[in-house]
N, C-alpha and C positions, 0 to 999 in steps of 0.2 A: 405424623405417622406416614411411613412410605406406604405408597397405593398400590405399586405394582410390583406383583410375585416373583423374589428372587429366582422361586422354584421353576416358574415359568417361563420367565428368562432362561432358563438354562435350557428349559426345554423350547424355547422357541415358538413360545404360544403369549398371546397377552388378550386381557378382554378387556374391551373398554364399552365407556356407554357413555352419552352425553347426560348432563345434569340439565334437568328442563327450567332449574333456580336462576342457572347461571351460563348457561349454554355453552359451557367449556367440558373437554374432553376428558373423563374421569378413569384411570385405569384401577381395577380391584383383583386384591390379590388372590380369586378365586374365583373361578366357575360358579362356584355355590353363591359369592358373594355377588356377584357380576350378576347370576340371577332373579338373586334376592331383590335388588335396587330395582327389575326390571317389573317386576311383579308388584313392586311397593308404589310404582307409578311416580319414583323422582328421579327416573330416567330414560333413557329411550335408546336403542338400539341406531349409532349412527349413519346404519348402513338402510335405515327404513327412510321410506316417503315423508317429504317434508311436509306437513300435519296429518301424516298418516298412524297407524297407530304399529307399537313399537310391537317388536318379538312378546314381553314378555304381559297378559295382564294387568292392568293396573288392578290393584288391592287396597282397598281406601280403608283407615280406620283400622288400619293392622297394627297389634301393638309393638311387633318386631319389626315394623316396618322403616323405612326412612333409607337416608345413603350414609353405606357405611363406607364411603372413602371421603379425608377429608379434605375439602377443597377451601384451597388457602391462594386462590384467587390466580392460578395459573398451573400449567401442567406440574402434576405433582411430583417430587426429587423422590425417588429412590436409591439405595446403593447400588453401584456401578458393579456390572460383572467382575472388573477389573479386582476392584476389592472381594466380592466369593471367591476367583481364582488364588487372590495373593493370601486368603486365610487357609485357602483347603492345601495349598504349598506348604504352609508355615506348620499346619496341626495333623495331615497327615490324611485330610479326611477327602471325601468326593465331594466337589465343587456343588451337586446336586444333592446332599446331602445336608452341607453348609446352608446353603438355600431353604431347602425345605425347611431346616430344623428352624430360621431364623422366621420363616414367613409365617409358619406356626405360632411361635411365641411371641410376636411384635419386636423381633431384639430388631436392634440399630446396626447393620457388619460393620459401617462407616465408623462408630463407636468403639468395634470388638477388635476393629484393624488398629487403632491409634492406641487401646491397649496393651494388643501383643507386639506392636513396634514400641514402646515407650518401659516393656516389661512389667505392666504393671497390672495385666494378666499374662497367667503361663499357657503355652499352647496344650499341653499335656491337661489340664482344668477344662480348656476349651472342650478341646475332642472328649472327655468325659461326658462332659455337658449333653455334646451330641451323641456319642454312641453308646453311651451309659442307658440303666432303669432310665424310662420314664419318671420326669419330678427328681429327680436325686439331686443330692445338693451341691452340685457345682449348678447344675440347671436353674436351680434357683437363685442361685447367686449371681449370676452371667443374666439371669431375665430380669431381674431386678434394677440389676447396675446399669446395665446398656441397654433400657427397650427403647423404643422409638420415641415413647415421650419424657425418657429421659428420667426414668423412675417415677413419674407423677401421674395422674389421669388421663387417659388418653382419649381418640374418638371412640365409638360406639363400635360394639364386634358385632360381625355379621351373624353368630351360632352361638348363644348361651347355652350356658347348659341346664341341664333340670333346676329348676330353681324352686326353693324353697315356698311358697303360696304365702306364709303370715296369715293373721288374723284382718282378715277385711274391711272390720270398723276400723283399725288401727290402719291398715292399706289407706283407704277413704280419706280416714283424719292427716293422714300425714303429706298424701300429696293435694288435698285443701291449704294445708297450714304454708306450705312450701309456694306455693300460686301467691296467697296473703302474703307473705314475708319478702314476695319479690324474688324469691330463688328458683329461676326457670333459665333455663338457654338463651332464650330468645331474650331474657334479662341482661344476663350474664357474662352469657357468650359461650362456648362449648370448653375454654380452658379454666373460666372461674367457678364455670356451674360446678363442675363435676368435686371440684377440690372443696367446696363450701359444702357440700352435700356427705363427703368424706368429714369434715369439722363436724358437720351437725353430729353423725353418727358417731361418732367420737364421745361427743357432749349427751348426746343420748346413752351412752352406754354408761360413761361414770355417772352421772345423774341417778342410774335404776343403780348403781353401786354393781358393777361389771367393771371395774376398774385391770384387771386381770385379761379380759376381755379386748377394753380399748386399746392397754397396750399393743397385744396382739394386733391390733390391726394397724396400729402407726407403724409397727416393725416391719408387717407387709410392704406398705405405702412407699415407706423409705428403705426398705432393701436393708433392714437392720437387726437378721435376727434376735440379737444380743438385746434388744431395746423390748423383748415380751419379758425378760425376766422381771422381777418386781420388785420396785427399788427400795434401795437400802436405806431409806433417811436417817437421817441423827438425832437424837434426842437433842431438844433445845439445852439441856445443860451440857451436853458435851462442848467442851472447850474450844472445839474447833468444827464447830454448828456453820459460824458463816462461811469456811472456805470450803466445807464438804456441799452444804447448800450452793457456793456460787459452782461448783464441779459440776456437780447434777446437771441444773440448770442449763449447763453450757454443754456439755458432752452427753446429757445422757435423753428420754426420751423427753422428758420437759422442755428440751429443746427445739422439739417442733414445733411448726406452724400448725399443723393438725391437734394437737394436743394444748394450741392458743387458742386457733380461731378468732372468729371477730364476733362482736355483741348478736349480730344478726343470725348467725350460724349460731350459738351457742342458743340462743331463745328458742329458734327453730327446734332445735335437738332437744329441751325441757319440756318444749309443749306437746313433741312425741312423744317423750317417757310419759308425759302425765297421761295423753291417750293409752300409751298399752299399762296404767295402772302397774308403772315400774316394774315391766316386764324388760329385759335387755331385747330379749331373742325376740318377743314381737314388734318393738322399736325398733331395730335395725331391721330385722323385714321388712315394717313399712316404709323407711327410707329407701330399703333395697329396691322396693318396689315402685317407688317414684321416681328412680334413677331408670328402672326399666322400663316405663312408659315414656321416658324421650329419649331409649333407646342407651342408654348406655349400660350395658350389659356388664361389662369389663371391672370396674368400681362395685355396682351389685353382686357381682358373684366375688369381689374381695372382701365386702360386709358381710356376707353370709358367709364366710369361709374361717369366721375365727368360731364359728360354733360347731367344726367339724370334730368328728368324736371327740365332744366332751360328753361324760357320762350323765349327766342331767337330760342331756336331748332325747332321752328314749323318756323318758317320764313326759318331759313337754312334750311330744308328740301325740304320746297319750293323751293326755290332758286338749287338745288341738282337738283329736275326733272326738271326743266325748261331747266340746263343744259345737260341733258341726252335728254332732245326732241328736242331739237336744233341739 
């Protein structure tokens, strides 16, 4: 994931902060975000006293806390101005707009450029994207394809948004279960954690019979809206059971690795369902919620986003405070 702000760059401004892990120079793509790390105490202003203490507080035991630029062991590659200029030429748009819109949503320009050279996006798609509604669906479809990790899990965002709380025992039981099972970062690593944690959720959701549900979120994952519709299987006496089966299989959402997973991610996501007593929505909350206590925001607020206005969630909310006033 690039660390520092196209938007910034354009504007001629960059923050940086030393990582106190690694003592290399971390640039983030925000003020806000630049602060965050400063305050969270895994960095340090490199223009402060050496063992002196930094611009920003240290805040220990913050659950937002940590660094949210990822450092892959040397100054981090951003896209070059060069490419903002040569998109905002090609799509019509301001260079700083390009920017912004790209630093906002995690997109890759280095990505959006080898696209609209290769035609295989339209510039016309592009500039929608950017100067369209908020969320409209080329926006979607452009953040999907091109972010910076490439369509998959990415590092931890510096601002989630309001996030949905779950049921607590279920919270509790699921980031225990996850610690047990060996599914941690520090396990893992920050590219396997996040995707096995994606599996489990998965596994958790058909499991409670949210099958509807899971799909929806592998289509997220992989950038394929087409992939929430609900597939067509074939009766086994249909005559031609095995070629429509090996179709599926190969083209359709069966074909993810999210929708395989491995035995560990899959047990993990059974022994949630059975904590929320095969509830979908409080299963993947407590996943959500284990994802956001080491910080990865970005995956949490994907798991929680397949339950946005479904009409059932006003009854389950209800049923939520009832059990909190009890």
């Amino acid at each position: 994931m690039a660390n520092i702000s196209l938007k910034k760059l354009v504007e001629a401004e960059d923050f940086k902060a030393r990582s106190k892990q690694t003592g290399k120079l971390v640039h983030f793509k925000s003020k806000d975000a630049y602060q965050a790390a400063l305050k969270a105490g895994s960095h340090e202003d490199p223009k402060a006293e050496k063992g002196g203490a930094s611009k920003g507080a240290p805040k220990p035991n913050s659950m937002f806390g940590g660094d949210y630029a990822k450092d892959r062991g040397g100054e981090p590659k951003s896209d070059g101005m060069e490419t903002v200029k040569s998109i905002a030429a090609s799509t019509g748009l301001r260079a700083q707009a390009v920017a912004g819109w790209a630093d906002e949503n995690g997109v890759n320009l280095s990505k959006v450029s080898d696209a609209l050279n290769s035609k295989k996006l339209k510039p016309m798609d592009f500039m929608t994207a950017v100067s369209g509604n908020p969320g409209n669906k080329y926006a979607k479809d452009i953040i999907a394809k091109y972010s910076q990790d490439g369509g998959n899990a990415e590092a931890p965002t510096s601002k989630p948004k309001e996030a949905r709380k779950g049921n607590p025992s279920v919270n509790k039981e699921a980031k225990k279960k996850a610690e047990e099972f060996g599914i941690t970062p520090q396990k893992l690593g920050k590219e396997e954690y996040p995707k096995t944690m994606l599996q489990a959720a998965v596994e958790a959701l058909t499991d409670a019979n949210f099958h509807d549900e899971a799909r929806e979120l592998i289509s997220k994952i992989e950038g394929k809206p087409e992939w929430a519709k609900r597939v067509d299987y074939p009766s086994m006496d249909d005559p031609k059971y095995k070629e429509k089966m090996a179709d599926i299989r190969t083209n359709g959402v069966d074909s993810s690795e999210y929708w395989r997973g491995d035995n560990n991610a899959h047990e993990f996501g059974r022994k949630v369902s059975f904590a929320s007593e095969w509830d979908g929505v409080n299963a993947a909350d407590g996943i959500a919620f284990t994802l956001r206590m080491n910080g990865f925001h970005k995956q949490a607020d994907m798991i929680q986003s397949v339950f946005d206005d479904k009409p059932y969630m006003r009854e389950h909310s209800t049923k939520l405070t009832s059990m909190v006033k009890k």
